[in-house]
Structures are given as structure tokens and as C-alpha cells.
C-alpha positions as CSV (number, residue, x, y, z in Angstrom):
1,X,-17.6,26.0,2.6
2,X,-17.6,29.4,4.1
3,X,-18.2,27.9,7.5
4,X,-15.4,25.8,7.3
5,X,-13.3,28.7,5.6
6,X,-14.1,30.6,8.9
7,X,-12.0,27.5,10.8
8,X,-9.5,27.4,8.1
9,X,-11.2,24.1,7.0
10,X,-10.0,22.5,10.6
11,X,-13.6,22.1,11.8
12,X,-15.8,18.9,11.5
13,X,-17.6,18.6,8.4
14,X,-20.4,16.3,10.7
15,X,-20.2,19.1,12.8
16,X,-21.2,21.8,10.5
17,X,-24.3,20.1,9.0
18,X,-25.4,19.4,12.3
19,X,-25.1,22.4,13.6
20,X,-26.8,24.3,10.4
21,X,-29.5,21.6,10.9
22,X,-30.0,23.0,14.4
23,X,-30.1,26.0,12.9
24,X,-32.6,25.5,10.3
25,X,-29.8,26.5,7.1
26,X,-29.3,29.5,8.6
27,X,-25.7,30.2,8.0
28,X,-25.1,33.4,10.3
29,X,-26.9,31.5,13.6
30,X,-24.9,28.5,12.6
31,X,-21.4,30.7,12.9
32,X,-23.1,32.0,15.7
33,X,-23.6,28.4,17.3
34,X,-20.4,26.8,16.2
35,X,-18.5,29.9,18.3
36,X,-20.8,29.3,21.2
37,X,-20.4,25.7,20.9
38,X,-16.0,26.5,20.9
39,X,-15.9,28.8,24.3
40,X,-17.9,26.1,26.1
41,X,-16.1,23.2,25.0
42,X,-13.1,25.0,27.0
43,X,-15.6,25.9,30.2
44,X,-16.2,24.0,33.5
45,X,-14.5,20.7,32.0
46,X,-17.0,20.2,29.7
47,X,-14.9,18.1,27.3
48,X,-13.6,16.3,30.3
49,X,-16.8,16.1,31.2
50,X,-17.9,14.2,28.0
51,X,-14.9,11.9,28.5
52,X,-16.2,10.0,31.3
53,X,-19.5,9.5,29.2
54,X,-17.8,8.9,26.1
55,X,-18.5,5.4,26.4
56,X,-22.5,5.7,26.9
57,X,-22.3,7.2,23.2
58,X,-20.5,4.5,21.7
59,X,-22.9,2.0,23.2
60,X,-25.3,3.9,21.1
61,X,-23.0,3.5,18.0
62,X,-22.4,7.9,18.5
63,X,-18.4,7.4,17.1
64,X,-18.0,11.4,16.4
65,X,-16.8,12.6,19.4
66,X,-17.5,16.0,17.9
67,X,-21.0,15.3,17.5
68,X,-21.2,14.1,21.0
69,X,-20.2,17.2,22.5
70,X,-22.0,19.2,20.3
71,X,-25.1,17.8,21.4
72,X,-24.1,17.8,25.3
73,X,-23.7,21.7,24.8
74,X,-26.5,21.6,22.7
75,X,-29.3,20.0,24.9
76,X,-27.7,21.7,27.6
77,X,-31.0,23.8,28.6
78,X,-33.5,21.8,26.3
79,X,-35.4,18.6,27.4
80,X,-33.7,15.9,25.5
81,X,-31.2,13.6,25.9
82,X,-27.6,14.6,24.4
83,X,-26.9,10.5,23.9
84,X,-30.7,10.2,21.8
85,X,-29.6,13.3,20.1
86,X,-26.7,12.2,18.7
87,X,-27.4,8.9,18.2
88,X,-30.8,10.1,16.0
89,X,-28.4,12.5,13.8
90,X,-26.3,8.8,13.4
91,X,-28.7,7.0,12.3
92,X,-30.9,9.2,10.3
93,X,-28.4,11.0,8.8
94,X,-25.8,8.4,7.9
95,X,-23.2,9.9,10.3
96,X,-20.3,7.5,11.1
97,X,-20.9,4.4,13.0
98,X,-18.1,2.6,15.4
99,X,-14.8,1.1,13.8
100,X,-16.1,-2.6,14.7
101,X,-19.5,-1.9,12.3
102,X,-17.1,-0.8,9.6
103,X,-15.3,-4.0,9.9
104,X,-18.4,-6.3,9.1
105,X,-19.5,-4.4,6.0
């Protein structure tokens, strides 16, 4: 909650538990992260940037765009994949799947 305080609750709530995941619980280097994460979503295009691979996460069933980029800027300078990131957070985690699973449950 006092993450999402910090963002006057307008923040991802996915995001936030990813994030502090990443961050092993660690609420300062998650605030720290999450404000990292915001200055280069604005940098070099980098949200444009997701937008032309936007669909290579859906194929994946990755439907939190928020999550997507996060783990772009994440992975940035690790040795993973941003798309098997996300998609293991989906999937182990019970984040969101695409609108057309929702429709067959």
C-alpha cells in the first residue's frame, strides 16, 4: 500500500508485486526500481519501442502491457528474455491472461 500511496494509487498493482519480487520484498529498492523503471519508460522510445513487439507478448498470453515493459527495462542488461520473463510471472503467478482465454472460462 505504501508503494502504491507513493503513485497516488495510479500504479499497477501487477506491477508492484513484480517489481518487489525482483526485489526480493525489499520495499525501498522496489521504490527505487519502480522510479527507475518510470524515467526509462520515457527514454529512447522505449514504450514505442515495446509497441512494435507488443504482439510477440500476447502470442505468449503476456496481456499486462505494464508487465511487459517492466520486464523489457528489466532484462535490459541481464541474460534473459523480457517475452519468457513476463510470460513466467503469467503463468506462475496467475497474472492476467488475453481477453479471448477469459472468454472460454
Amino acid at each position: 500500500m505504501q508503494i502504491s500511496a507513493m503513485w497516488n494509487h495510479q500504479i499497477d498493482a501487477n506491477l508492484i508485486y513484480a517489481a518487489l519480487n525482483c526485489c526480493k520484498k525489499d520495499v525501498n529498492q522496489t521504490i527505487q526500481l519502480l522510479f527507475k523503471f518510470e524515467q526509462w519508460k520515457f527514454r529512447d522510445n522505449n514504450e514505442q519501442n515495446y509497441k512494435k513487439r507488443m504482439n510477440e507478448f500476447l502470442e505468449k498470453r503476456c496481456c499486462n502491457h505494464n508487465i511487459n515493459l517492466f520486464f523489457m527495462f528489466y532484462v535490459k542488461s541481464k541474460t534473459v528474455d523480457a517475452i519468457g520473463f513476463s510470460t513466467a510471472i503469467t503463468v506462475n503467478d496467475g497474472l492476467p491472461f488475453v481477453k479471448k482465454d477469459k472468454k472460454h472460462l
